[in-house]
C-alpha positions in Angstrom: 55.9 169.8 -4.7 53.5 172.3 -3.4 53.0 173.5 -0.6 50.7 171.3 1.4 52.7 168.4 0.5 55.9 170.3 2.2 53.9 171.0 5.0 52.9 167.1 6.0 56.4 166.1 4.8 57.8 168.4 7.7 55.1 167.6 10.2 55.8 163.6 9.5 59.6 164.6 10.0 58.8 166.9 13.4 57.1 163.8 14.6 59.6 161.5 14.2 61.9 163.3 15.8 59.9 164.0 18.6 58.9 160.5 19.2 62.7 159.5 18.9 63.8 162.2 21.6 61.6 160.6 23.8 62.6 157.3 23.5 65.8 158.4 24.0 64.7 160.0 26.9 62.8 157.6 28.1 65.9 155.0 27.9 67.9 157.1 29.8 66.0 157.6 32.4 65.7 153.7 32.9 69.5 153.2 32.7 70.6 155.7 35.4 71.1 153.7 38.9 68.6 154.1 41.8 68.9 156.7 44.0 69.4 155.8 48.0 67.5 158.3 49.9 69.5 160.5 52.0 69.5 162.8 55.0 70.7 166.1 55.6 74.1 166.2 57.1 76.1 169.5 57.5 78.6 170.4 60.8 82.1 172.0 61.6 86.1 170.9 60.4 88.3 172.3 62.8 92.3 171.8 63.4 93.7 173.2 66.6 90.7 175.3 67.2 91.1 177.1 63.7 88.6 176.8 61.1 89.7 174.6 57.8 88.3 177.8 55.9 88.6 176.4 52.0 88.9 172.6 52.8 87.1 169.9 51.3 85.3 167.0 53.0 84.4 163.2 51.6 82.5 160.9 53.4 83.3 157.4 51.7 81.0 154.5 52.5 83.0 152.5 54.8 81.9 148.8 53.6 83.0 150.2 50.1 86.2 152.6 50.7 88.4 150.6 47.3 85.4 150.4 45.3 86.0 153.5 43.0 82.0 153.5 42.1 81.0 153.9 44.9 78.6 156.7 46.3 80.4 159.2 48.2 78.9 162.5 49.5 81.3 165.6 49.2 81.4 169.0 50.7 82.7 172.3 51.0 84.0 173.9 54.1 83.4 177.7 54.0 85.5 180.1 55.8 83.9 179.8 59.1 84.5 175.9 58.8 81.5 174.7 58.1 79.8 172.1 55.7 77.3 170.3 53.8 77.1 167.0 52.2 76.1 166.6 48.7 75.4 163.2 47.5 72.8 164.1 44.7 71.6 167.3 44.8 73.2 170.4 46.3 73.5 170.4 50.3 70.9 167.4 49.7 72.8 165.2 52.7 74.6 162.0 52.4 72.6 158.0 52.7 72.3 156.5 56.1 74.9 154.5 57.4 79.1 154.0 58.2 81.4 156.4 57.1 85.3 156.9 56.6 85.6 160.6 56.1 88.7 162.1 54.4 89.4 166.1 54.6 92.2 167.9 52.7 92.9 171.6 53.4 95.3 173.0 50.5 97.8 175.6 51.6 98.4 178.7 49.3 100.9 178.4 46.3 103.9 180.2 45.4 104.0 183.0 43.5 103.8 181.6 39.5 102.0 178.8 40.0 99.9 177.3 36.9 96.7 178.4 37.5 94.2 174.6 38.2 97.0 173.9 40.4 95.9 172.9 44.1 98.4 173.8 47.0 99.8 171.1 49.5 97.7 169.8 52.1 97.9 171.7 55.3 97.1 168.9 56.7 99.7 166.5 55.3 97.9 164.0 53.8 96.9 162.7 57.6 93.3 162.4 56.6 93.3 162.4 52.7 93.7 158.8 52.2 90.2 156.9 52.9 92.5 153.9 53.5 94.5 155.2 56.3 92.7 158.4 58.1 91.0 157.6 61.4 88.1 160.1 60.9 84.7 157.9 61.0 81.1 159.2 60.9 77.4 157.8 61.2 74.8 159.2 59.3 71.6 158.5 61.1 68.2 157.9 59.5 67.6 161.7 60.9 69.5 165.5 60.0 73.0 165.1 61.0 75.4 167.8 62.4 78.9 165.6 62.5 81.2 168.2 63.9 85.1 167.3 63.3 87.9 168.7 66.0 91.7 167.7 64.6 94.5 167.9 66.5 
């Protein structure tokens, strides 16, 4: 075989390739669901006038709290208690509507704890269970600051 016979043999194989990555591609792309657009929403977790520096907040769609598919929007709280939602995209916001918000605030662990492990809720589980807390937002069809006060 010489050489300019190689040469179409790998530019017929490059092609291929190509042409089936962007199918591929292509068919991804097609089967991811639709995004609902969001809104920025960010604000402040305190308990007992403290900040819940290290906590986590959920805000669960309230019309679809059992359904385990369905889109929640998730933040961080820093150490001055603060936050911002991410459904999508980082700090992107969370979609308009009816919330049920959960927050957990893990406690340090003993000494000799396997490392991954998450300490107990400082809390105590009042608001970690979408089924049972009391905390509800509304997102509005505007940025959001959604400031939380515990007692």
């Amino acid at each position: 075989m010489n050489r300019k016979t190689q040469s179409r043999i790998v530019q017929r194989f490059s092609g291929g390739i190509l042409l089936v990555g962007m199918l591929l591609t292509v068919g991804c792309q097609d089967s991811l669901p639709p995004r609902d657009p969001v809104v920025p929403v960010s604000g402040s977790v305190r308990f007992q006038g403290a900040a819940v520096a290290g906590g986590a907040i959920t805000f669960h769609p309230a019309q679809s709290v059992e359904n385990p598919r369905a889109t929640r929007s998730l933040g961080s709280i820093d150490k001055d208690g603060n936050y911002q939602l991410t459904t999508y995209d980082t700090h992107d916001g969370a979609p308009p509507g009816e919330y049920v918000v959960t927050i957990y605030w893990p406690g340090k662990l003993p000494a000799g704890s396997p490392i991954g492990e998450v300490g107990p809720d400082r809390l105590k589980g009042k608001y970690a269970n979408p089924k049972t807390t009391k905390l509800k937002a509304t997102v509005k069809d505007s940025p959001n600051t959604i400031d939380f006060d515990l007692p």
